[in-house]
C-alpha positions in Angstrom: 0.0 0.0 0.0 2.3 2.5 1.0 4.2 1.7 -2.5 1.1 2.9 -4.3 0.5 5.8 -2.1 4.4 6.9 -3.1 3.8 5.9 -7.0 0.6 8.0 -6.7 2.2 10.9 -4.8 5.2 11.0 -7.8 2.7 10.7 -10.6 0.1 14.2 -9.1 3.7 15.7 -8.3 5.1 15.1 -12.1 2.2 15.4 -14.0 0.8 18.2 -11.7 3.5 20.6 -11.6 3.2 20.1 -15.5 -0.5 21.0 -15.6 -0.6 23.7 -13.6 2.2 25.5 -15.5 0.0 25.1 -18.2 -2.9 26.3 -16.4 -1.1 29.3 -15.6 -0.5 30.5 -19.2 -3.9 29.9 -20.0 -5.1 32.1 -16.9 -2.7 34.7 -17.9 -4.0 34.9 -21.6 -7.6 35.4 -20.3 -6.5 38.4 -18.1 -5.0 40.0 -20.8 -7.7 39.3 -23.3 -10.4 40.7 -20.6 -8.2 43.6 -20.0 -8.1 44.4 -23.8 -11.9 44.1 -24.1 -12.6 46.6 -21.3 -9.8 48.7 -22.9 -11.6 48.3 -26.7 -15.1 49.3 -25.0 -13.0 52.6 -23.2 -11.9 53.5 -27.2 -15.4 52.9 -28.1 -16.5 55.1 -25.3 -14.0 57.4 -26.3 -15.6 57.5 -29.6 -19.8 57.7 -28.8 -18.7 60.7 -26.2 -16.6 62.5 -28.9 -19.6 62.5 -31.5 -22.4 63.2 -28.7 -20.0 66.1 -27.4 -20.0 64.4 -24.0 -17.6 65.4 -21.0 -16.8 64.5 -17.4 -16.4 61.1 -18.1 -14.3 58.4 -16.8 -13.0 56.9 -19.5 -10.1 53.5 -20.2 -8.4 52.9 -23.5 -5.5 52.8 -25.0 -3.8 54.8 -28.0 -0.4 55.3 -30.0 1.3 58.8 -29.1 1.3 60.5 -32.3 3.0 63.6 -31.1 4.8 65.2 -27.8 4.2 68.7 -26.9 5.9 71.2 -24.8 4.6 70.9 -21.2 1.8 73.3 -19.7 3.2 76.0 -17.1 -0.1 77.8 -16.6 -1.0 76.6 -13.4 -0.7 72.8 -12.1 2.3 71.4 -14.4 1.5 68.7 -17.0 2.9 66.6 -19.6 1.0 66.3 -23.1 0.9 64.4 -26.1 -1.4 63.5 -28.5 -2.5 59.7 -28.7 -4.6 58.3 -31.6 -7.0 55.9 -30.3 -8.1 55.0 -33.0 -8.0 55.6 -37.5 -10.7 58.7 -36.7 -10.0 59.9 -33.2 -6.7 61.5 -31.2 -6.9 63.0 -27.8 -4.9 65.0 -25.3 -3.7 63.7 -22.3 -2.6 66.4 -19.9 -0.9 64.1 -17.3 -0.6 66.5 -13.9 3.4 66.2 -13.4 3.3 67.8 -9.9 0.7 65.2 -8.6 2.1 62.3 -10.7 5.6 61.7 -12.1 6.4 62.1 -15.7 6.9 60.1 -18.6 10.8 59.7 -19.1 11.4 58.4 -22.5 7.9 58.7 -24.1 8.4 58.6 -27.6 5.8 58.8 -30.6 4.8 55.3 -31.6 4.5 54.1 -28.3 1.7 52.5 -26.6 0.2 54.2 -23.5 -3.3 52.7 -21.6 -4.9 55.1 -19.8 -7.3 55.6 -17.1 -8.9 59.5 -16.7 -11.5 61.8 -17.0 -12.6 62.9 -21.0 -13.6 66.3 -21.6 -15.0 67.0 -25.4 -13.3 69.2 -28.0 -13.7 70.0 -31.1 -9.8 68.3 -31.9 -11.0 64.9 -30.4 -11.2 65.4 -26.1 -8.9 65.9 -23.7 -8.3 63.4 -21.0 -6.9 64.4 -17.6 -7.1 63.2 -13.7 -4.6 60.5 -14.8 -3.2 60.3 -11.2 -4.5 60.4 -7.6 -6.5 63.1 -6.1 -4.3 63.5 -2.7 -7.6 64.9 -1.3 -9.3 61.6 -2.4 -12.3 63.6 -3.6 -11.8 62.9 -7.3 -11.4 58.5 -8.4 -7.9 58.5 -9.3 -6.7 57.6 -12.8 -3.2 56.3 -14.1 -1.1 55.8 -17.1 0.5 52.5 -18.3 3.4 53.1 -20.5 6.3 49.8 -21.1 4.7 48.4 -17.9 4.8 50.9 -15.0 2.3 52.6 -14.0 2.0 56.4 -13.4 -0.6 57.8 -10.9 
């Protein structure tokens, strides 16, 4: 008996470790395809406020930065660039660089997700609260850029 108990102990312990491994990938894949459909529906968002002239939302999504600009001084300091979100929409994040830190090494071409609050314009929105409200009056939003977030 206790033979078989050991053989079946190996086997769960070989085969297991092998599964789970596997499991692990596969869990890993669903996270990430969740996040992108939540990320897909913010763009979409982004879209249906743009063409009902909607603002004061909280908005998720994810763009290409398709130019930097010169930070604003007037004020609270922030970084901006211009993201295209998608073929018929760009918007302005105005990241708050005294609340948050900046972006070092943002470049055009690369990939930010963002989590803020959309304000309609005429150019495509503006999205901004992309970090915490030290007041906690405000929910806070964040930036992704190469993996770290900013808030």
């Amino acid at each position: 008996m206790k033979y078989w108990l050991a053989a079946f102990a190996f086997v769960l312990v070989y085969f297991g470790y092998e599964r789970f491994d596997v499991t692990v990938q596969a869990d890993a894949g669903v996270r990430q395809e969740v996040l992108d459909d939540r990320e897909v529906a913010g763009n979409n968002a982004l879209q249906q406020a743009f063409e009902q002239r909607k603002s004061n939302l909280l908005v998720e999504g994810r763009g290409r930065v398709a130019k930097l600009l010169s930070d604003d001084h007037n004020g609270s300091r922030h970084q901006r660039f211009i993201l295209n979100v998608s073929p018929r929409q760009t918007v302005l994040i105005a990241h708050n660089i005294d609340l948050a830190p900046r972006i070092e090494g943002l470049a055009e071409g690369d990939e930010i997700i963002f989590s803020g609050q959309y304000e309609w314009n005429n150019k495509g929105g503006v999205v901004h609260w992309t970090h915490h409200d030290p007041q906690g009056r405000h929910p806070g939003g964040w930036l992704r850029h190469q993996g770290r977030i900013y808030q």
